[in-house]
N, C-alpha and C positions, 0 to 999 in steps of 0.2 A: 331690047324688044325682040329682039331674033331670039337670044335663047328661052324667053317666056314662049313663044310660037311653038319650037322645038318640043318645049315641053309638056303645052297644052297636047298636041299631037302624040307625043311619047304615051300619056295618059288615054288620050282617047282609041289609042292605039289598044293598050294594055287593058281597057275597060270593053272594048267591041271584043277582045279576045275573053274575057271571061265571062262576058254575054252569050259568046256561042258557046262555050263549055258549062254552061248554067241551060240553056236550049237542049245538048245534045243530053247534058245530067235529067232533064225534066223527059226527055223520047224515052231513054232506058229506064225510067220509072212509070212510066206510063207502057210499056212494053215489059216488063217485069209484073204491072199489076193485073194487067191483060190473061200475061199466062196463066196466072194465078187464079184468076176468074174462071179459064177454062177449067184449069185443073178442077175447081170446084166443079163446074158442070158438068165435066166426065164424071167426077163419083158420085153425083147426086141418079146421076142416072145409070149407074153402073148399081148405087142401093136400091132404084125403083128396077131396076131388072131382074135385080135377087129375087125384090119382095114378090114380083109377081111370077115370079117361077118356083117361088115357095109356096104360093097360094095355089098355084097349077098343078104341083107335086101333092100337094095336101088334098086335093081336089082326086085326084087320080087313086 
């Protein structure tokens, strides 16, 4: 009986420890797809700067 206890705990031990490395794995995916997103929005608007400074130039 003792050592089924032991070992349910050993388990439950080893199973909350790949819970929070499965938590911390999902933070840096979710902070990875973040940056990513910026990066997208700096160059969407880094292209809408071009264009309107090519239309301003062409203007001129």
């Amino acid at each position: 009986m003792k050592d089924e206890s032991e070992a349910r705990i050993v388990r439950e031990d080893r199973l909350s420890k790949l819970q929070e490395k499965e938590v911390l794995l999902r933070i840096e995916i979710l902070n990875l797809q973040k940056s990513k997103l910026l990066a997208d929005l700096y160059k969407k608007i880094i292209y809408l700067y071009i264009e309107q400074l090519s239309k301003f130039i062409s203007i001129i």
